[in-house]
N, C-alpha and C positions, 0 to 999 in steps of 0.2 A: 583507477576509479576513485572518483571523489564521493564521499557520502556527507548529506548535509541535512539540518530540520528544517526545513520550511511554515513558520507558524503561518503564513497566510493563507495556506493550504486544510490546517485543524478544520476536519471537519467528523471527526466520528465521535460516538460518544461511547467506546469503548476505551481502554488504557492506552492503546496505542498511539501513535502520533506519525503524521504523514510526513516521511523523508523523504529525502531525491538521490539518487544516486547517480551524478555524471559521469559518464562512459565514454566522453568524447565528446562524438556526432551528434548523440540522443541523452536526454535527461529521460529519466524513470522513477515515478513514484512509486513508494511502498510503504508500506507499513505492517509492524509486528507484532504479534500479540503472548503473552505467555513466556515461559521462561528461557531464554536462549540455550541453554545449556541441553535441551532437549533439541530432535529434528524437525525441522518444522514441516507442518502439513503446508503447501503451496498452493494458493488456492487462485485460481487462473479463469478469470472470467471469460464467459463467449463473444462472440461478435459485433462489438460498439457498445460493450455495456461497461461502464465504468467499474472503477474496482468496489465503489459503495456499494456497487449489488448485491454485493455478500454482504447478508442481514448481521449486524452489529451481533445482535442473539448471540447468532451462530457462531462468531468470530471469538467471542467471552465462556462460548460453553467450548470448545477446542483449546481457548488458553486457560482455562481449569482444567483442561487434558494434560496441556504440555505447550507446544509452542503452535501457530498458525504465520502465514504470511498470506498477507494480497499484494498483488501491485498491479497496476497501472499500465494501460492497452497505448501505447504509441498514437496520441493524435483522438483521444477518446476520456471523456469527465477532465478531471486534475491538469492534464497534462496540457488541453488547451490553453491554459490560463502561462502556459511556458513558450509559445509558438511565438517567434519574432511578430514583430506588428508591424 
């Protein structure tokens, strides 16, 4: 697994910043919030909704908890902008 930052991706305005993580086959965006050293809460969006869904708020009051993660639905927000042309 390769992990990498993608700044053309920045788009939250919480601490975190949008990475990729290639697996191969499939690139996956994520991004983390809060201290690593803690478990992160995983926070996994429904069906076609991008990982921005989860309200920024939300994602900064979890990383004043300890740590959060979102990432990124295969072929859904972020990840479009990765799909061969």
């Amino acid at each position: 697994m390769t992990v990498s930052k993608h700044e053309g991706l920045k788009r939250s305005s919480v601490d975190g910043e949008v990475q990729l993580a290639d697996l191969g086959d499939v690139t996956l965006a994520y991004e983390t919030f809060g201290s690593d050293r803690d478990p992160p809460a995983v926070l996994i969006m429904g069906l076609a909704t991008e990982m921005l869904g989860w309200p920024d708020a939300f994602c900064s009051d979890l990383a004043d908890r300890g740590h959060a993660l979102r990432h990124g639905l295969r072929y859904v927000g972020l990840l479009d902008a990765l799909a061969p042309a």
